[in-house]
FIPA-550990 format. One record per residue (C-alpha): x, y, z. Coordinates in steps of 0.02 Angstrom, whole numbers, plus 50000, padded with zeros to 5 digits. Layout:
<pts>
XYZ...
</pts>
This chain:
<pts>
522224748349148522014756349331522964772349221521514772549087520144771849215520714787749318520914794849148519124791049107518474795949281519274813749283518724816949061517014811949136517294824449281517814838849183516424837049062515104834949210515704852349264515734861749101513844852049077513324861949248514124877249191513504878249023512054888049069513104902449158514254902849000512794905748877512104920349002511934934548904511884956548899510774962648807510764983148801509394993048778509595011948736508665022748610510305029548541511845019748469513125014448612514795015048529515655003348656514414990348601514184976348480512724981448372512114961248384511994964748567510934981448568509014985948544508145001448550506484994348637506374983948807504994973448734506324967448626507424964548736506344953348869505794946548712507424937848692507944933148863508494918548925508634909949111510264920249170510104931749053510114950949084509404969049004510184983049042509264998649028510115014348968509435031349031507685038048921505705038648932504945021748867503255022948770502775004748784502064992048881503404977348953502574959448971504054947549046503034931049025504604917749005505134911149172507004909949265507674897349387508004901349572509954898249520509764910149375508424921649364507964933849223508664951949246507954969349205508784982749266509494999949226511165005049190512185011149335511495027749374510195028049223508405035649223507475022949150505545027849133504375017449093502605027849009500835023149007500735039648918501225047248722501725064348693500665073548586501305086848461499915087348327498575102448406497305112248325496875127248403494825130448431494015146348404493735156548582494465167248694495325153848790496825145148731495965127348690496555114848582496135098948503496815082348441496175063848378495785053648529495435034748507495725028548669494205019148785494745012448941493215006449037491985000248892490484989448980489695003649044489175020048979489965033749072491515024449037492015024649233492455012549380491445011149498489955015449405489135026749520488915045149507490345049949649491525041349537490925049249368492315058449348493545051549487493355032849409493735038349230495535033849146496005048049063497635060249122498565073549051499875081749092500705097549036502585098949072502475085949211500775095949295498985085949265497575094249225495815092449294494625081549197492945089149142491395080249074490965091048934491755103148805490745118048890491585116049041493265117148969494405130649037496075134649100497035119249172495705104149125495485092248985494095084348918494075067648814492535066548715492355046548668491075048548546491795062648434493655053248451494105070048495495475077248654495265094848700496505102848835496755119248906498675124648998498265131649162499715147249100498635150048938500335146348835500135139248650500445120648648500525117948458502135108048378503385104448523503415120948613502785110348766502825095548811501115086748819500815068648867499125058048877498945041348957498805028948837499025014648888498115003849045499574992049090501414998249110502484982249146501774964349134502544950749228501834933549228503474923549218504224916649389506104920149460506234938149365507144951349461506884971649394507964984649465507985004649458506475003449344505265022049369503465016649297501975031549276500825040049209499735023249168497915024649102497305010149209495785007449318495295007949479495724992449537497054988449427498944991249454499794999449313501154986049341500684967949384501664956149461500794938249433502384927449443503344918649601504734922449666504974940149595506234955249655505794971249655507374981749695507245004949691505785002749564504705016549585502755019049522502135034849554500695046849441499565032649382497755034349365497155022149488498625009449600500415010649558500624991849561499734974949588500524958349680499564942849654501214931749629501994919649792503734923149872503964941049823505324952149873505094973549844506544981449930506664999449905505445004749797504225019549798502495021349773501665040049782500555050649712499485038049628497495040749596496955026849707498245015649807500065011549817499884995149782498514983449786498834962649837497814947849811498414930849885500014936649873500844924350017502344926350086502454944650027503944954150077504144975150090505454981650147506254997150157504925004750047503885022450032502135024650018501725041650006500355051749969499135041449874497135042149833497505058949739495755058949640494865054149804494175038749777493065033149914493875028550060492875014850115492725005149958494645003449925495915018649913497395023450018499305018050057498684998750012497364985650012498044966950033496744952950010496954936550050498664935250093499494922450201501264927750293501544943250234502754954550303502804975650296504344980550377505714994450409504465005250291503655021450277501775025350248501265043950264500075056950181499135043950109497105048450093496325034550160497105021250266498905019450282499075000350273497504989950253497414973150243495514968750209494714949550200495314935050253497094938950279498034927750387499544928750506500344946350416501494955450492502144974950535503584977750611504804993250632503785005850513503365022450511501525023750485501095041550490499835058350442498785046850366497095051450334495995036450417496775024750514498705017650527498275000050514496704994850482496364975950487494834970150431494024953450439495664944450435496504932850563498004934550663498924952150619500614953950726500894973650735502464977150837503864990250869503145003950728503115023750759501385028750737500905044850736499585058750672498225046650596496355048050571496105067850561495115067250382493065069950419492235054950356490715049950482490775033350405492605027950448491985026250643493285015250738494475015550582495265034350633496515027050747498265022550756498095004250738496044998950708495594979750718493854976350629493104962150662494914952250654495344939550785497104930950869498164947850863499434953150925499684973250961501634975351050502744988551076502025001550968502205019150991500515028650959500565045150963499485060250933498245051850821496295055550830496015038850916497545029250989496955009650966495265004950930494264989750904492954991150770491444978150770489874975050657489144958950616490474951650475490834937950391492374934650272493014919550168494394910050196496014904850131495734885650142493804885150188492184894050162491374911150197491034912150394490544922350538492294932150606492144945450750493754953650856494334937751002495784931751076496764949451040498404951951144498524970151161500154974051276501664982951330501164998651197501415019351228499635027751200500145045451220499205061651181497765054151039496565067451047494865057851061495325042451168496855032351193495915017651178494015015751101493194998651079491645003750930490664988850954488824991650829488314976250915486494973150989486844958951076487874966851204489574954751180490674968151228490124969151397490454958151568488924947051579488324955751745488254974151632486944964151498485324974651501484384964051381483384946551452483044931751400481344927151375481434918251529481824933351639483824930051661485174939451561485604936151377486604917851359487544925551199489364930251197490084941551329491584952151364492434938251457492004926051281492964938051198494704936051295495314953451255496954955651334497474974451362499054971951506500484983051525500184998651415500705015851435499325028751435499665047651410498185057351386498565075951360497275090851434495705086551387495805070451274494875053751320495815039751402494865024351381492845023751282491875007051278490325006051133489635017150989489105034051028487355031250957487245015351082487875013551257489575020651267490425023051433491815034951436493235031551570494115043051662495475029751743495915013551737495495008251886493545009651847494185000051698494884985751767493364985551889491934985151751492824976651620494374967551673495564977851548497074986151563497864975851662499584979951746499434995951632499715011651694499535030751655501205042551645502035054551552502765050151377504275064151383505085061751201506235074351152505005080951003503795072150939503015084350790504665081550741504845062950779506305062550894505665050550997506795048851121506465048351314507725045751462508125029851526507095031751677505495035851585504075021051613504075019951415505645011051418505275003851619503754994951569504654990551418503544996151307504645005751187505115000051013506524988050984507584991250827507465006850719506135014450612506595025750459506335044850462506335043650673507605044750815507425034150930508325028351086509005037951249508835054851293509765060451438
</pts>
């Protein structure tokens, strides 16, 4: 009897087990490849991705053989922490994903130049009538869809067939009707080049939670300003050495929780990197974002490296953001408690970082260098390294900035911004901890608070000009309300560039010379000092110094590395 029941017990144990591994045994490969693979089952092989998401499975997998994919990928079935869905390219595969078709059907037009023609039944932006985002005449032509590209090279986008010539396209809506012209002049006609249009808005769709992609290259998406040409709606998604790179307006869009992008690459995009919208808990790391806004979008509306929205917890780290036009990284509205850490932030048109009416940004141990040099009178206080706008409870440490128009500002105008878990309100820059930094060689001023503020809150009480009605000074805020902590920085002015400016240059500004007057007018800077900054080279950012320099005395040097700069001793 006591035989039968430990017979029972362990049948009952064995088929508990093969219950819980069921779902791992029923995992399965599906291969995706445009031409036959010989080593595999034909049952186990499709010539489209669609079809192959289409078919997955928690634990299952498609692998992606090398070729250009003319289609747009929606993953909307979901995986399990324990076994998440898989898309990913073979082992050392280029795998491109294509907002765009390649045209082969041309009729030459009558003319000297080289222009041809072709049906054209694509509208991207339909609710207004010049067909562009924004809808304002700056953006008539930079806010329109459209892209073409000869042999890998885009061509300019004209508004009419009259204006036509050598290296632009024009897309006329009404007539249904493409017309290009190759910057060489060559004929296009039949396949003796290869000619792609953006046809499609959205790239890669995924709405579904616990997905992972890998190796995945996304471009040349028709999509708006605004709009990522991939989306990324679900939780709990890995992004592993995707790349999105050539699309009309942002390479990619992250409005899912708990996300992961290691090691992907977003450049050369007509608006932004990557755009994110309550994307909490973001994580990017070990990423490049290079050289995006390339139709000039306005800078001040939304164009650049990045703009992230209201986001809780997110963290930017170990990655690089240069050559972007616009801001580098922006986080703008009611962000909260994000995070930068051990980046290279770089050549950057406008400014590094630029927080704006968000909460609680902790910016520490990045290399930033060469920021802010585009002319834009508009983008006051938001051409330096690192600019805080209107964005309270920071914390600014161990940053290197270096050689930038404006070293670290604070930016100030009468805001307000909603929040995560409350209503729109009032927000202006308080209780900022800004300490133990290098400030070394910005051209305009190491440090420039741009307050546009007429009640006089960013000086000490006893500086107020303006009265009461009752003859004593104003009873609003005051410097000292503020409790803006500046202590032990490391200033390096070079010949001729500004140390330390206080206010708006069409307002009271006072421009300081050293910081003791500083610490005597406005209590700042304390424990700071100003010294040489000897790194080894820093145009070509070896940023090493000896151990006796006061960068790494004052501890104010960077802790950990930073890609793309040396860093460390230099003796």
């Amino acid at each position: 009897m006591v035989q039968d029941r430990r017979t029972n017990t362990l049948w009952l144990m064995i088929m508990i087990l093969g219950w819980i591994a069921l779902p791992n045994a029923r995992a399965r490969v599906w291969h995706v490849s445009q031409n036959t693979l010989p080593a595999i089952a034909s049952t186990d092989q499709v010539s489209t991705i669609s079809e192959a998401v289409s078919k997955l499975k928690p634990g299952d997998q498609a692998l992606v053989y090398g070729g250009i994919y003319r289609e747009t990928v929606t993953i909307s079935q979901s995986g399990t922490a324990d076994q998440p869905i898989c898309l990913e390219a073979a082992p050392g595969a280029s795998v491109v994903l294509t907002g765009a078709d390649r045209i082969t059907d041309w009729t030459s037009e009558p003319g000297p130049d080289r222009i041809y023609s072709t049906v054209w039944k694509h509208a991207f932006v339909s609710w207004n009538k010049s067909h562009t985002h924004p809808n304002d005449d700056y953006h008539r032509v930079i806010g329109r869809c459209e892209q073409v590209f000869i042999n890998g090279f885009p061509l300019q986008q004209v508004l009419a067939r009259e204006q036509v010539t050598r290296g632009t396209f024009y897309a006329d809506l009404q007539a249904q009707r493409l017309y290009v012209c190759p910057a060489g002049g060559q004929d296009i006609t039949g396949r003796k080049a290869l000619v792609e249009a953006s046809a499609r808005e959205r790239i890669l769709s995924v709405t579904g939670n616990h997905v992972t992609l890998k190796g995945l290259q996304c471009r040349y998406a028709a999509n708006r300003a605004q709009q990522g040409a991939a989306e990324f709606k679900g939780h709990h998604l890995i992004l592993e050495d995707c790349s999105f790179a050539d699309t009309n307006a942002s390479g990619a869009e992250f409005t899912g929780q708990d996300m992961t992008v290691r090691r992907c690459t977003f450049q050369d995009n007509g608006q932004l990197g990557f755009g994110a919208n309550r994307a909490h808990r973001l994580l990017l790391t070990d990423c490049i974002v290079r050289h995006n806004n390339t139709k000039n979008f306005d800078r001040g509306w939304e164009a650049g490296g990045d703009k992230i929205c209201m986001t809780r917890d997110a963290v930017i780290e170990h990655s690089t953001f240069v050559e972007n036009h616009g801001n580098g990284i922006w986080f703008d509205i009611g962000n909260e408690h994000c995070e930068v850490r051990n980046c290279l932030i770089a050549d950057n048109d406008n400014a590094g970082i630029f927080y704006e009416i968000s909460y609680g940004l902790n910016a520490h141990d990045n290399v930033i260098a060469g920021n802010g040099f585009a002319f834009g009178p508009g983008a006051w206080g938001a051409n330096a390294g690192i600019s805080l706008s209107s964005s309270p409870q920071c914390v600014i440490e161990r940053n290197l900035l270096v050689g930038n128009l404006e070293g670290f500002n604070f930016r100030e105008q009468t805001r307000t911004t909603p929040r995560l878990d409350g209503p729109e309100g009032p927000v202006w820059n308080a209780d900022q901890i800004i300490r133990r930094n290098v400030l070394a060689y910005n051209q305009a001023a190491q440090v420039w608070g741009w307050f546009d503020m007429s009640d006089e809150r960013h000086w000490p009480r006893i500086m107020h000009t303006k009265p009461d009605q009752s003859g004593n000074q104003a009873k609003g805020l005051s410097l000292e309300d503020l409790r803006l902590s500046l202590t032990g920085n490391l200033y390096c002015p070079g010949p001729g560039q500004g140390l330390f400016n206080w206010g708006v240059t069409w307002k009271r500004c006072e421009r300081y010379q050293d910081l003791a007057t500083v610490q005597a007018q406005l209590g700042l800077t304390q424990d700071s000092r100003v010294a040489d900054f000897p790194a080894a080279n820093i145009a070509g950012l070896d940023m090493r110094v000896p151990a006796s320099s006061p960068a790494m005395l004052m501890d104010c040097y960077p802790r950990g590395t930073v890609p793309g700069v040396r860093l460390g001793i230099n003796d």
